[in-house]
Short mmCIF file of the C-alpha atoms (twelve columns), coordinates in Angstrom:
data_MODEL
# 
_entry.id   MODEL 
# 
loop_
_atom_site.group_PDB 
_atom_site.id 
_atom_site.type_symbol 
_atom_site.label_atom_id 
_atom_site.label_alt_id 
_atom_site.label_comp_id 
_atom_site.label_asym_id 
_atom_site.label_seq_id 
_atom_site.Cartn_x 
_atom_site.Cartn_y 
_atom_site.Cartn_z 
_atom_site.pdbx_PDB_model_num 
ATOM 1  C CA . UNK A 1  0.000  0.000  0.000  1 
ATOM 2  C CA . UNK A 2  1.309  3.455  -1.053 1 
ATOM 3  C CA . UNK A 3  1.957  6.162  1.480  1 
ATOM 4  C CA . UNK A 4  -0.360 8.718  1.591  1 
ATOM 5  C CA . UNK A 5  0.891  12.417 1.109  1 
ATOM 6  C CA . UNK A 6  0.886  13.386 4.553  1 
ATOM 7  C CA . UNK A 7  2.367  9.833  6.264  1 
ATOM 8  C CA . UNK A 8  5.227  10.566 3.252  1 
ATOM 9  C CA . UNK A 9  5.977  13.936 4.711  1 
ATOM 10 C CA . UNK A 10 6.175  13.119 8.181  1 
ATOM 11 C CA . UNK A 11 7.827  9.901  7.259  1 
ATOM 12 C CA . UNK A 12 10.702 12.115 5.180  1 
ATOM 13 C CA . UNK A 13 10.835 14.988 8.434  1 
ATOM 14 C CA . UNK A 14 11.681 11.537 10.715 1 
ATOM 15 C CA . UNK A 15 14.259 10.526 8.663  1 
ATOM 16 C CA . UNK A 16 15.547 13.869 7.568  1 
ATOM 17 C CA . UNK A 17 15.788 14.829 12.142 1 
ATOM 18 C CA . UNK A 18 16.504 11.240 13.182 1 
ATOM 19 C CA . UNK A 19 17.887 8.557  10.502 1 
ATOM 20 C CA . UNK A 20 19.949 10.688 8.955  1 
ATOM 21 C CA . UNK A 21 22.227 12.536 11.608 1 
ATOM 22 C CA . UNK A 22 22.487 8.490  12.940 1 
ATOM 23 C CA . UNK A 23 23.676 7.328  9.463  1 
ATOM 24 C CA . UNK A 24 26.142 9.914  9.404  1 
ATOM 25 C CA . UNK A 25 27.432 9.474  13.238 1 
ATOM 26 C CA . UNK A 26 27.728 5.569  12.420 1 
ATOM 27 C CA . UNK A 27 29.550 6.091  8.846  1 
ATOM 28 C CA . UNK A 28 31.752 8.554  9.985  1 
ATOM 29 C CA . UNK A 29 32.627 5.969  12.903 1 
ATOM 30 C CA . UNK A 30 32.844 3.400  10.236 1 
ATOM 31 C CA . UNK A 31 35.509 4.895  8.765  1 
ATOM 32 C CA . UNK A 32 36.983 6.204  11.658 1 
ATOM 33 C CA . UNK A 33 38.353 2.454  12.395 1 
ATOM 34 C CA . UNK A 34 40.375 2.393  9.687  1 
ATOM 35 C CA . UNK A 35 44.083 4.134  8.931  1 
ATOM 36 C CA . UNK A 36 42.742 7.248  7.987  1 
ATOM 37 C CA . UNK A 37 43.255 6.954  3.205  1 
ATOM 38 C CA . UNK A 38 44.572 9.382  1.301  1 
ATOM 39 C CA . UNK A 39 41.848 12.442 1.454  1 
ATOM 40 C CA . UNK A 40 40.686 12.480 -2.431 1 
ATOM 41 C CA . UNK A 41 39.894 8.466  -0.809 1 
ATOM 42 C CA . UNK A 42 38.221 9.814  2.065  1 
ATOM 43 C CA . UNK A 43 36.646 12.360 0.280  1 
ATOM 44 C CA . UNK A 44 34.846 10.066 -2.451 1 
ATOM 45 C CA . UNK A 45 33.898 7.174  0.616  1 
ATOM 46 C CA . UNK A 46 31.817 10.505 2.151  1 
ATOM 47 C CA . UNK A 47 30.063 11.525 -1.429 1 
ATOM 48 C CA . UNK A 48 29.452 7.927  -1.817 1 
ATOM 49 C CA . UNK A 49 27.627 7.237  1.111  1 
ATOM 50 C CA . UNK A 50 26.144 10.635 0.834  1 
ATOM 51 C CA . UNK A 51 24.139 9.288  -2.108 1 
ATOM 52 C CA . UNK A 52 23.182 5.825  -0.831 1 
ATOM 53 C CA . UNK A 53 21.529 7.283  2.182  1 
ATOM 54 C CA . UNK A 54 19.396 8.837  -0.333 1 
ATOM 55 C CA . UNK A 55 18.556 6.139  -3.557 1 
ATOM 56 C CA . UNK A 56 16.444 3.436  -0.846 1 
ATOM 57 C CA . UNK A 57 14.131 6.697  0.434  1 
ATOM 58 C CA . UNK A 58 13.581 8.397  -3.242 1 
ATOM 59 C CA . UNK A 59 10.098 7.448  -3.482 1 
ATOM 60 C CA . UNK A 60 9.604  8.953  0.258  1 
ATOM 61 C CA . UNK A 61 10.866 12.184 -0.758 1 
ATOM 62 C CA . UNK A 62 9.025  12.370 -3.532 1 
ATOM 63 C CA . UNK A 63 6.576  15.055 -4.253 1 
ATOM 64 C CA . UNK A 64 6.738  16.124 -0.377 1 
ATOM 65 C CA . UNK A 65 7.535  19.731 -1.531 1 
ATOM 66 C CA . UNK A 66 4.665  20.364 -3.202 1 
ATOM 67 C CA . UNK A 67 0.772  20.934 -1.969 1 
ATOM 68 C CA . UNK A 68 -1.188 18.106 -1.429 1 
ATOM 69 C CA . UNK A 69 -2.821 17.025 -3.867 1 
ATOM 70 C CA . UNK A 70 -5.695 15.688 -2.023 1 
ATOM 71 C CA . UNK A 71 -6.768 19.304 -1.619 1 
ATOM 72 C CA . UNK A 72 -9.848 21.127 -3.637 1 
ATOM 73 C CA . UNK A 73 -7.840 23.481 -5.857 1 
ATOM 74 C CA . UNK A 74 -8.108 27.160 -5.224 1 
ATOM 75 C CA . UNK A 75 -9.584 29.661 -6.751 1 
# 
């Protein structure tokens, strides 16, 4: 069953104030037990997992910009 528009917005705030300072806390430990690599290394490790945080939650974030559509239009 498809989200609705408002259980995708409050779904995307959750994740955008919860999940994703969490992710970033535990990849950045992640890393941290390593030897720290070379930075252009370290540097492309951070963009990468800067996008795969995003690509499973696309479809949450979608359309949660703009007004509901389950709304009578205005005149």
């Amino acid at each position: 069953m498809a989200l609705s528009w408002k259980a995708r917005r409050r779904v995307a705030l959750l994740v955008l104030l919860v999940a994703l300072p969490a992710y970033i806390v535990v990849a950045v430990s992640v890393v941290a037990l390593f030897d720290r690599p070379h930075i252009l290394v370290e540097l492309g490790i951070y963009i990468a997992l800067g996008v795969v945080w995003a690509l499973p939650l696309k479809a949450v974030f979608k359309g949660v910009g703009q007004a509901n559509p389950d709304d009578p239009p205005q005149e």
